[in-house]
Legacy VTK file of the C-alpha trace (Angstrom):
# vtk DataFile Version 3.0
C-alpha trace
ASCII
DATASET POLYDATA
POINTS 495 float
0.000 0.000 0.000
2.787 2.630 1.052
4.716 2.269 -2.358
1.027 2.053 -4.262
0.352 5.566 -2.481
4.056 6.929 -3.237
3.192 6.205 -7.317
-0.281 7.770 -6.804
1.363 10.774 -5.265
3.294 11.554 -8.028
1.812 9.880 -11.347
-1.825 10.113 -9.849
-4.659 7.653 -9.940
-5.519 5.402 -7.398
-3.753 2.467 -5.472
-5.540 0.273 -7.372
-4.380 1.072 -10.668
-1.158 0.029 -8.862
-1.105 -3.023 -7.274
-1.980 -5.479 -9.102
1.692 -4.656 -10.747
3.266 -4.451 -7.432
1.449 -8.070 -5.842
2.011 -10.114 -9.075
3.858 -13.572 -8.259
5.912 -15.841 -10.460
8.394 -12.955 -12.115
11.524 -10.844 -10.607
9.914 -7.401 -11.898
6.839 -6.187 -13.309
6.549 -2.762 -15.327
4.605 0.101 -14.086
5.372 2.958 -16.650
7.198 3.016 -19.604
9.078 5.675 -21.285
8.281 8.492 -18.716
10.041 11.576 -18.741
13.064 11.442 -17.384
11.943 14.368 -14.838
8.914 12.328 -13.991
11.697 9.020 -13.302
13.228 11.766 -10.850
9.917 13.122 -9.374
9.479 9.318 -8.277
12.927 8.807 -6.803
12.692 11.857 -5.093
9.413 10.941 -3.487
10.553 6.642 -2.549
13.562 8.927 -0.794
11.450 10.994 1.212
9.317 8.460 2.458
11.979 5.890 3.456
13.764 8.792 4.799
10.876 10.470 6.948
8.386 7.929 7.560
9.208 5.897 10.733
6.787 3.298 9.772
9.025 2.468 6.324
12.445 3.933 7.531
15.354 2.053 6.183
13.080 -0.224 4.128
13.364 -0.760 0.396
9.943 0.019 -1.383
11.370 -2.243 -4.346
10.795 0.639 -7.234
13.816 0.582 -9.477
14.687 2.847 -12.625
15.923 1.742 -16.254
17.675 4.532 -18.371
16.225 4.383 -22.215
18.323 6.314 -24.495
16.305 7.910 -27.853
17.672 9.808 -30.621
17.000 13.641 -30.297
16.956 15.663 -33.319
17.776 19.105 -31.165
18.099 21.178 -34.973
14.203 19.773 -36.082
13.901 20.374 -39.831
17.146 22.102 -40.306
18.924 19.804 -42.619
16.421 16.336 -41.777
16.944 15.368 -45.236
20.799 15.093 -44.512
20.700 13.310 -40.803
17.946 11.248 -41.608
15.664 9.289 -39.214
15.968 6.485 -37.364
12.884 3.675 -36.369
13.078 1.486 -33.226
13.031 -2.132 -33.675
13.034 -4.992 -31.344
15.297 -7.749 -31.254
13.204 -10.948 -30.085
16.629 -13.260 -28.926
17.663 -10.556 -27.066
14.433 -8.910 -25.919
15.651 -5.896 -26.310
15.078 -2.460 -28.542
17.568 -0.310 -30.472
17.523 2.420 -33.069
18.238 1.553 -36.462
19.041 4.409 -39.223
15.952 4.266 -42.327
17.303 7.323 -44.620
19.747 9.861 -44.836
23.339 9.452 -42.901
21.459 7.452 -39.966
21.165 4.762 -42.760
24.318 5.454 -44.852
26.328 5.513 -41.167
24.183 3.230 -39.683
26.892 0.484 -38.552
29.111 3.208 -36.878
25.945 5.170 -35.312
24.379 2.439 -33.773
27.547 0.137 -32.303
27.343 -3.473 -31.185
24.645 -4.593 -28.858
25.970 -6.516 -25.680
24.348 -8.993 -23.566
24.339 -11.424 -19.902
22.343 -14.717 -19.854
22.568 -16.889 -17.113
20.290 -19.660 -15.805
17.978 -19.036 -12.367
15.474 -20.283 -10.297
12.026 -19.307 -11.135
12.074 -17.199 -8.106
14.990 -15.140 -9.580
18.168 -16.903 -7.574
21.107 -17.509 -9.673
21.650 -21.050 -10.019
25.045 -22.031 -8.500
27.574 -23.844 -12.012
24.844 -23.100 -14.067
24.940 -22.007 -17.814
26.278 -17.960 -17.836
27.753 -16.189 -20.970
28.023 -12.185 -21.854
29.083 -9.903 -24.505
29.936 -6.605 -23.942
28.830 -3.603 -25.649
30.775 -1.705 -28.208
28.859 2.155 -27.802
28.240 3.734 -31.064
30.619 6.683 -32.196
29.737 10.161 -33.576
30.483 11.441 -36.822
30.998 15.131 -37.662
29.317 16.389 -40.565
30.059 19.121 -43.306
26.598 21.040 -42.929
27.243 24.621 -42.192
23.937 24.724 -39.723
23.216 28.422 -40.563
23.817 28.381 -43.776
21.754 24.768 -44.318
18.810 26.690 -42.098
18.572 29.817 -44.774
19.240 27.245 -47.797
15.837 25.440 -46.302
13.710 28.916 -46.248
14.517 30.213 -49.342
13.480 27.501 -50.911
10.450 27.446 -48.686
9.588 31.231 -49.377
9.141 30.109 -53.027
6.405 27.462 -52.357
3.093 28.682 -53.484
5.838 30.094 -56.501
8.402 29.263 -58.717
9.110 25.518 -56.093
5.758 24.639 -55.747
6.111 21.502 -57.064
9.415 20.681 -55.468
12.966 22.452 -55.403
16.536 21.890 -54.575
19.556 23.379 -53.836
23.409 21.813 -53.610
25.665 24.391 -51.872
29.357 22.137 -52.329
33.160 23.456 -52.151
34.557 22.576 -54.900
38.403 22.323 -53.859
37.405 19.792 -51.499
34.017 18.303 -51.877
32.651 19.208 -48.840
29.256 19.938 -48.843
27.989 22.767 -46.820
23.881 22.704 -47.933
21.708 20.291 -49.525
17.865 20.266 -49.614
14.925 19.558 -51.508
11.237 19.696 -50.985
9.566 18.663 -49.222
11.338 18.741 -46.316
11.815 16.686 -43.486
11.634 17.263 -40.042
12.980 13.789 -38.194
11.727 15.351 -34.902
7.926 15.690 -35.797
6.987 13.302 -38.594
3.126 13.385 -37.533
2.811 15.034 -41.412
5.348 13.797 -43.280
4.824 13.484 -46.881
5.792 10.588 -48.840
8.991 11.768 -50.599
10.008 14.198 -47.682
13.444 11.690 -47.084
14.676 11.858 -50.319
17.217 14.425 -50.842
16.333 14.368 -54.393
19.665 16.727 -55.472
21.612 13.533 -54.642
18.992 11.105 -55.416
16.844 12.045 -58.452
17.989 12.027 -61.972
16.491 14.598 -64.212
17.245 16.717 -68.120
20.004 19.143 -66.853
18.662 21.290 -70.087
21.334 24.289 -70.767
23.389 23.844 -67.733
24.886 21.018 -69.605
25.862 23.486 -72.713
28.804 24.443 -70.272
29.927 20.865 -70.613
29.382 20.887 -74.437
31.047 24.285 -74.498
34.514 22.857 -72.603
34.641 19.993 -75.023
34.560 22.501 -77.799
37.380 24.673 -76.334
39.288 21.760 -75.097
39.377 20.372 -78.915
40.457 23.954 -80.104
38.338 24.295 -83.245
36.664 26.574 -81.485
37.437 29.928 -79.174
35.388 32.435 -77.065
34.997 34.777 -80.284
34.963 32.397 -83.354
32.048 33.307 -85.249
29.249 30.666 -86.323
25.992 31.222 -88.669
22.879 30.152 -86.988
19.635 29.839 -88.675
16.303 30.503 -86.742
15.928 26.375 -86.533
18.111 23.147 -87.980
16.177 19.562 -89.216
17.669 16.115 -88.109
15.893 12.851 -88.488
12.984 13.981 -88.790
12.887 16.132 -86.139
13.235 20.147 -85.780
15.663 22.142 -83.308
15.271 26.067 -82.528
16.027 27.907 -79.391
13.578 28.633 -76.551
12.740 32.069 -77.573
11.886 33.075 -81.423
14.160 34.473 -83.512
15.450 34.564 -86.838
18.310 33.883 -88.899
21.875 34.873 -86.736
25.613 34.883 -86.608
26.263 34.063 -83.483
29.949 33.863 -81.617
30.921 30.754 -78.686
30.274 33.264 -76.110
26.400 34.460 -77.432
25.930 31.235 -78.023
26.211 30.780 -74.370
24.778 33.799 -73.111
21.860 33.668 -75.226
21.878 29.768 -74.529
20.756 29.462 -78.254
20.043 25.566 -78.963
20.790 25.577 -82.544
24.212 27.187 -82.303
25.773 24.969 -79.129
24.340 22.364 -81.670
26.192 23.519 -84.550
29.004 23.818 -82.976
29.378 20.491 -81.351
28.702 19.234 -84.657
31.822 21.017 -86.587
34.026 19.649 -83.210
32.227 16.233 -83.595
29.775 14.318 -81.445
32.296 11.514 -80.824
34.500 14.488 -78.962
31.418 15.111 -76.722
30.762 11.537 -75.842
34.158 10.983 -74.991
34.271 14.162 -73.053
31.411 13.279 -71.118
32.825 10.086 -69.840
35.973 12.038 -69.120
34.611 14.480 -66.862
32.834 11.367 -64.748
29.407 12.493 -65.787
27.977 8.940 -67.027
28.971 7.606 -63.586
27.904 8.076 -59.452
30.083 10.777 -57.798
30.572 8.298 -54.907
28.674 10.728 -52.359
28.230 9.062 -49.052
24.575 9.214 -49.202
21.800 6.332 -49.332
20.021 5.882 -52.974
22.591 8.202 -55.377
20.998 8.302 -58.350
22.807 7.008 -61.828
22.603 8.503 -65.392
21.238 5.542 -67.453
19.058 3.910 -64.724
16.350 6.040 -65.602
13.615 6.126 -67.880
16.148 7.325 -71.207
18.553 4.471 -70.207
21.922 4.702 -70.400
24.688 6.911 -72.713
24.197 5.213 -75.634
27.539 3.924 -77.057
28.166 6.010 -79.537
27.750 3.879 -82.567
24.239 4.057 -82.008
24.316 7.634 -81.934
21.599 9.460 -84.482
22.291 13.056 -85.698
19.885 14.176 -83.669
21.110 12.174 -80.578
24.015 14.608 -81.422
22.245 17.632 -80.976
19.937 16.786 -77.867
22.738 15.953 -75.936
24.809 18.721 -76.632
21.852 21.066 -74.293
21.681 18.695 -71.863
17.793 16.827 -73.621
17.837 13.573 -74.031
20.443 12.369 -71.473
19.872 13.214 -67.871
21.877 12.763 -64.244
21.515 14.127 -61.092
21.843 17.589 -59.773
25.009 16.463 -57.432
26.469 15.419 -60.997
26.934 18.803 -62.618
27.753 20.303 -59.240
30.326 18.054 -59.036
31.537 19.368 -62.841
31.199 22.913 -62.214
33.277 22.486 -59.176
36.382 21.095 -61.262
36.342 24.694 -63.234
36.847 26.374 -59.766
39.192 23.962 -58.635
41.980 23.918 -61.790
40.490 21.119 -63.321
40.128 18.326 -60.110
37.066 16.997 -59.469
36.733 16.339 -55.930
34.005 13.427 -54.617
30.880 15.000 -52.747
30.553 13.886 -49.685
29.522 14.463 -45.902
31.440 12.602 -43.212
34.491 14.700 -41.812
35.781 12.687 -38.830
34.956 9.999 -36.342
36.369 11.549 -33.156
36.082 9.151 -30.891
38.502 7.062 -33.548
40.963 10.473 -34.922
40.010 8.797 -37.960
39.523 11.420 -40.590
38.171 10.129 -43.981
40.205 10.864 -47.669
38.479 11.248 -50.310
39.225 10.393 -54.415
39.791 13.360 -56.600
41.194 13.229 -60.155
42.084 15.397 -62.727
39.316 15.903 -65.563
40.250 18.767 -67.096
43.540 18.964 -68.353
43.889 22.449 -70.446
43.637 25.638 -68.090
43.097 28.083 -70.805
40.214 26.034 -71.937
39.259 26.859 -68.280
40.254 30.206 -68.005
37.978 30.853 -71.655
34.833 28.884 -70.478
34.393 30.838 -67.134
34.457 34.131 -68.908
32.127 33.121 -70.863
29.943 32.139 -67.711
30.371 35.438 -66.523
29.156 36.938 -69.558
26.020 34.489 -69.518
25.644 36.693 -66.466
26.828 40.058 -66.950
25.360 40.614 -70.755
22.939 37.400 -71.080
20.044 34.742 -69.650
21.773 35.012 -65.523
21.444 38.518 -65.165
19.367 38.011 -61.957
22.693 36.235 -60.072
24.392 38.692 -60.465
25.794 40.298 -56.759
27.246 43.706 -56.724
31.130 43.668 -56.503
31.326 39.667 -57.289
31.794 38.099 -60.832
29.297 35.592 -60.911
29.616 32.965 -63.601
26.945 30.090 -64.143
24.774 29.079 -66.489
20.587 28.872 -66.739
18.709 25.937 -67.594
14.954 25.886 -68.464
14.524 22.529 -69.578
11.443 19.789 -70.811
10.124 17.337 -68.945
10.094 13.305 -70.408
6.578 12.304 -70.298
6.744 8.340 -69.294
3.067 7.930 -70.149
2.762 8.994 -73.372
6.870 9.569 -74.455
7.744 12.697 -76.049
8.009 15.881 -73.754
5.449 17.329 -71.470
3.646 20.688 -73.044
3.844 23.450 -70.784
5.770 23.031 -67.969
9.802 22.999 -67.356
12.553 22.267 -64.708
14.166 25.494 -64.199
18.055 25.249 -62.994
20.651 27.163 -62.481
24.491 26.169 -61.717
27.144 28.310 -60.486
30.436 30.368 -58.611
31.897 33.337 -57.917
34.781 33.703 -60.010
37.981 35.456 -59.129
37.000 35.325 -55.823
38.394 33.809 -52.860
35.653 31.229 -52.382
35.516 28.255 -54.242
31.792 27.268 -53.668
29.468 26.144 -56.299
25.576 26.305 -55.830
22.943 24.266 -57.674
19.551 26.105 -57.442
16.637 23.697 -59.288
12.810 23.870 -59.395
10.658 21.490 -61.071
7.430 21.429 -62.810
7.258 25.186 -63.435
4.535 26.244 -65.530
5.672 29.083 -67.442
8.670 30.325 -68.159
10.719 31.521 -65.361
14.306 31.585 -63.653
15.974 30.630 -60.310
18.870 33.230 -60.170
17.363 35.117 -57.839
17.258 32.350 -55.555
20.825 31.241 -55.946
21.530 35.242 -55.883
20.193 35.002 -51.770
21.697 32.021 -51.333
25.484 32.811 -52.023
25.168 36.331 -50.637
24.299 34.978 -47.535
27.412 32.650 -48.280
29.659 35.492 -48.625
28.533 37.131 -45.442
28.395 33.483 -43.236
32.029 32.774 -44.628
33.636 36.453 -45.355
34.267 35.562 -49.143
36.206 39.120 -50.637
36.698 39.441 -54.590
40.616 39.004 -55.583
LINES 1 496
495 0 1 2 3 4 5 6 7 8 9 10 11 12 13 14 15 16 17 18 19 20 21 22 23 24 25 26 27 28 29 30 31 32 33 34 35 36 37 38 39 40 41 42 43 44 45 46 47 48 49 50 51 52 53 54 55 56 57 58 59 60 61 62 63 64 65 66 67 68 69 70 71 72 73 74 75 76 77 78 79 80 81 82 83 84 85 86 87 88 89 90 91 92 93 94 95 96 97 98 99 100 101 102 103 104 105 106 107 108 109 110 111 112 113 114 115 116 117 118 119 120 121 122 123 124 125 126 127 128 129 130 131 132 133 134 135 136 137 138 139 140 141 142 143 144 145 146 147 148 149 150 151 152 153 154 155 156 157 158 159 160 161 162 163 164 165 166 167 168 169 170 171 172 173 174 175 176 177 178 179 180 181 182 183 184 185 186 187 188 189 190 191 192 193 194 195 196 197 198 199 200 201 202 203 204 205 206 207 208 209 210 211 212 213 214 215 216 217 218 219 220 221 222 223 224 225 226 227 228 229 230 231 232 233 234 235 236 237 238 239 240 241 242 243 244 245 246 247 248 249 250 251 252 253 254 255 256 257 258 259 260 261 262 263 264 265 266 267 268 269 270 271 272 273 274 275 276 277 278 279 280 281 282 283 284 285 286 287 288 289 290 291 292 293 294 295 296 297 298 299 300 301 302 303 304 305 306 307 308 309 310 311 312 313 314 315 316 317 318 319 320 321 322 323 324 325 326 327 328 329 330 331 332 333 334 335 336 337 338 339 340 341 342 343 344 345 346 347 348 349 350 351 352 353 354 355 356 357 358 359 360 361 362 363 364 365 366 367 368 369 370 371 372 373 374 375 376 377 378 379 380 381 382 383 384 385 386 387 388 389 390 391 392 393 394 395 396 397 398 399 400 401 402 403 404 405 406 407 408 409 410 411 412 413 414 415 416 417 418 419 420 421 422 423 424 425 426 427 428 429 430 431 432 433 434 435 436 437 438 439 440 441 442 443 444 445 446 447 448 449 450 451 452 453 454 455 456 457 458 459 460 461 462 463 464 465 466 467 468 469 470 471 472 473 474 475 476 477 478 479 480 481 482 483 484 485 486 487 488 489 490 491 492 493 494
């Protein structure tokens, strides 16, 4: 009765709810709450000590209430950068009868054998009143705890990535955005987040595709962002420069099929450069066609775009497990194959992919693999990471980033630009496969935009992507926000 009206004192109710747990025969313990508070645990002890303490009828007597600690993943940051961290689901082990978190997306999963450790365990054989038999059957494992990990996610700069994307919602990313902010000398990557997003603390309303970091995951048409990979196999062959002059007609014909730029126009001599920062269809066509197609295709599995970037994040996506299937060798290239691929239609990879790429242009050339994990302090171990030399010829380089700053400066980026930076990237408005009835989808685009401040001392790259956009719009102004409030987080200064 005393240690029935002790847990009615501080958990309330009545004795009764009470003691049929506290009278029950033929086990060592019975449960009377699980997973209380941990201030309610203490509200209990505090009470049990009192009483034996202060009540001469039950001084010095054990009331037989004991405490077990449950540990349980908190997520103290919410939605800021869920996607990343991931959740975790507890699961039961029946041999051991015990439960333990186990990582279901993001780096819980990827990191899961690290995170979670090795469970231990004591078994030993007793009376059915509880006494350890004397030479009977004992055996044990210990426990190996779980370690930390120490992630690249710059927390404030994550948290703004999240609500600018967010402001846009009922806009330009209202069905779905992302955003990839990566350093491109080393691969770290600072921000990464796509909508929906995911908040591993609350998941009463979590949408269906909420875990999927779809920048890493997701494959999709890169569209003109990819003409900057056309463009460097053009300069890197040399038939080509910044200012070498090409005649483009309003449209071209191949197999059947007709190519023109985004935005009417007629008949046009256009040089490299306009051709960029007019992102005109026809000529980056044209041009890839004097330099060849085969010079593309090998350039493209150069520069590691037909492959995964080795990211250490669950589910990276793959160009050519997708819907188009893979790069096509290229003996089974058509004409037209030709030209689609050379603006980024007909081919696709993921976001992470061309980040990646544009990060070799800031970084002399070396691509650098994407990826998370810093250390494991508990170990000192500090993870290396593969980088390798894509680009070979610097003034191809040097030649192709002024002409990204020119797509921004004098052409389709004007809205990244930032006042005393030179931004160079390239826009993207691309079509949509439609898997139901093939062909393209009328009427709606992914939007994109990829890329850096030049000449600056900062060698970050940003990836700004919307999908599904009805009409005709741009995501510069988002990657605009998003890199000034890089330059201010991180002091980046023009050299």
């Amino acid at each position: 009765n005393a240690t029935a009206q002790t847990l009615v004192d501080v958990l309330g109710g009545q004795k009764s709810d009470y003691l049929a747990a506290i009278t029950v025969s033929g086990t060592r313990y019975s449960v009377i709450k699980e997973k209380a508070d941990v201030e309610v645990g203490e509200q209990v002890r505090a009470r049990v000590s009192e009483v034996t303490k202060k009540d001469a009828a039950y001084e010095g007597k054990d009331l037989g209430i004991r405490y077990k600690t449950l540990w349980k993943r908190e997520y103290p940051n919410g939605q800021v950068g869920g996607q990343v961290v991931g959740v975790c689901k507890l699961d039961t082990e029946i041999e051991n009868n015990r439960e333990y978190y186990e990582g279901v997306s993001g780096l819980e999963l990827y990191y899961n054998d690290i995170l979670s450790g090795e469970p231990g365990y004591t078994r030993e054989e007793r009376s059915p009143d509880g006494t350890p038999i004397p030479g009977g059957t004992r055996d044990s494992k210990a426990a190996v705890d779980g370690q930390d990990i120490i992630i690249s996610i710059d927390i404030e700069l994550q948290q703004y990535v999240e609500e600018r994307l967010t402001a846009d919602e009922k806009g330009i990313t209202a069905n779905g955005g992302s955003a990839i902010v990566m350093d491109g000398g080393t691969g770290e990557i600072y921000a990464a987040a796509s909508l929906p997003l995911l908040n591993p603390a609350d998941r009463t309303e979590m949408k269906p595709d909420a875990p999927q970091l779809k920048c890493v995951t997701d494959l999709f048409e890169p569209g003109s962002i990819f003409k900057s990979v056309s463009a460097m196999a053009i300069l890197e062959a040399g038939t080509m420069t910044p200012d070498s002059e090409l005649f483009c007609p309003a449209y071209i014909e191949a197999d059947g099929f007709v190519i023109s730029d985004a935005h009417e126009r007629g008949d046009a001599t256009f040089t490299l450069r306009q051709i960029m920062d007019q992102s005109s269809n026809v000529g980056i066509s044209l041009a890839t066609e004097k330099t060849g197609f085969q010079n593309l295709y090998n350039k493209i599995n150069e520069y590691n775009l037909h492959t995964k970037t080795g990211v250490d994040y669950p589910g990276e996506g793959e160009a050519g497990t997708d819907y188009l299937g893979a790069l096509k060798p290229f003996d089974q290239w058509s004409k037209v194959t030709g030209y689609n691929v050379s603006f980024g239609q007909g081919m696709s990879l993921t976001p992470l992919q061309i980040t990646r790429w544009y990060g070799a242009l800031v970084n002399d050339g070396v691509e650098c693999t994407p990826h998370f994990l810093l250390s494991k302090p508990q170990s000192g171990e500090t993870p290396e990471y593969a980088t390798e030399q894509v680009i070979e010829n610097k003034t191809a380089i040097t030649d192709l980033t002024s002409m990204l700053k020119s797509v921004v400066s004098d052409g389709t980026g004007k809205k990244a630009a930032i006042e005393g930076f030179n931004v160079a990237g390239k826009t993207s408005t691309a079509e949509i496969y439609d898997e139901v009835n093939g062909g393209y989808r009328k009427g709606v685009y992914n939007l994109a935009f990829t890329g850096f401040l030049a000449d600056s001392s900062s060698q970050l790259v940003c990836f700004v992507g919307a999908n599904e956009v009805p009409t005709d719009g741009v995501v510069t102004p988002i990657f605009k926000d998003i890199m000034a409030t890089a330059i201010d987080r991180f002091n980046i200064y023009p050299e």
